[in-house]
C-alpha positions as CSV (number, residue, x, y, z in Angstrom):
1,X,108.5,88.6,122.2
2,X,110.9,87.3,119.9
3,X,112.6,90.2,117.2
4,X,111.9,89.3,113.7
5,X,109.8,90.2,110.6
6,X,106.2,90.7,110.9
7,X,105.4,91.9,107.4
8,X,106.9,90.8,103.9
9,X,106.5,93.4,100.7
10,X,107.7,93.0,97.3
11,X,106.9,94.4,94.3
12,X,106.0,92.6,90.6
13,X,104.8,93.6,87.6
14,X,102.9,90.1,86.3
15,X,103.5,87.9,89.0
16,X,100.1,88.5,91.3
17,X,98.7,85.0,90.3
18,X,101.7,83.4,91.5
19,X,102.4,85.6,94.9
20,X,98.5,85.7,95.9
21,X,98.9,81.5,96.4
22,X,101.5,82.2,98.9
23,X,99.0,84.5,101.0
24,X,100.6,87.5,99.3
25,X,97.9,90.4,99.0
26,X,97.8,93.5,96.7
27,X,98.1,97.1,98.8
28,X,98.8,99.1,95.5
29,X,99.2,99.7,92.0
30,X,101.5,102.3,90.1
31,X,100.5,102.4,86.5
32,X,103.3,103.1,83.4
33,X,105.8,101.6,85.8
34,X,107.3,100.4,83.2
35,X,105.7,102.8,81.2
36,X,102.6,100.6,79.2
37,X,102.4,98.5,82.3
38,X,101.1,98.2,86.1
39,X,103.4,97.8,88.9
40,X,101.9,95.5,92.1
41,X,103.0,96.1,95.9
42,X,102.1,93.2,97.5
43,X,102.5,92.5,101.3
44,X,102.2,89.2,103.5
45,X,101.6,88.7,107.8
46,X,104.4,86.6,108.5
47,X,103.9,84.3,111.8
């Protein structure tokens, strides 16, 4: 098996729309992070 990535995360507070089109999916939220705001973990499979 070849070594590499297998998973991608990031993190965004208002970019979901934009990540989810790229096969991005949401694994959690931590509200007030900014405080007044939601912060998104997002994760992708990689091939």
């Amino acid at each position: 098996m070849e070594q590499g990535a297998v998973i991608s995360f990031l993190k965004t507070v208002e970019a979901t729309g934009f990540y989810e089109k790229y096969d991005y999916q949401v694994f959690g939220i931590l509200e007030d992070r900014p405080i007044g705001t939601l912060l998104y973990h997002m994760k992708k499979q990689l091939d």
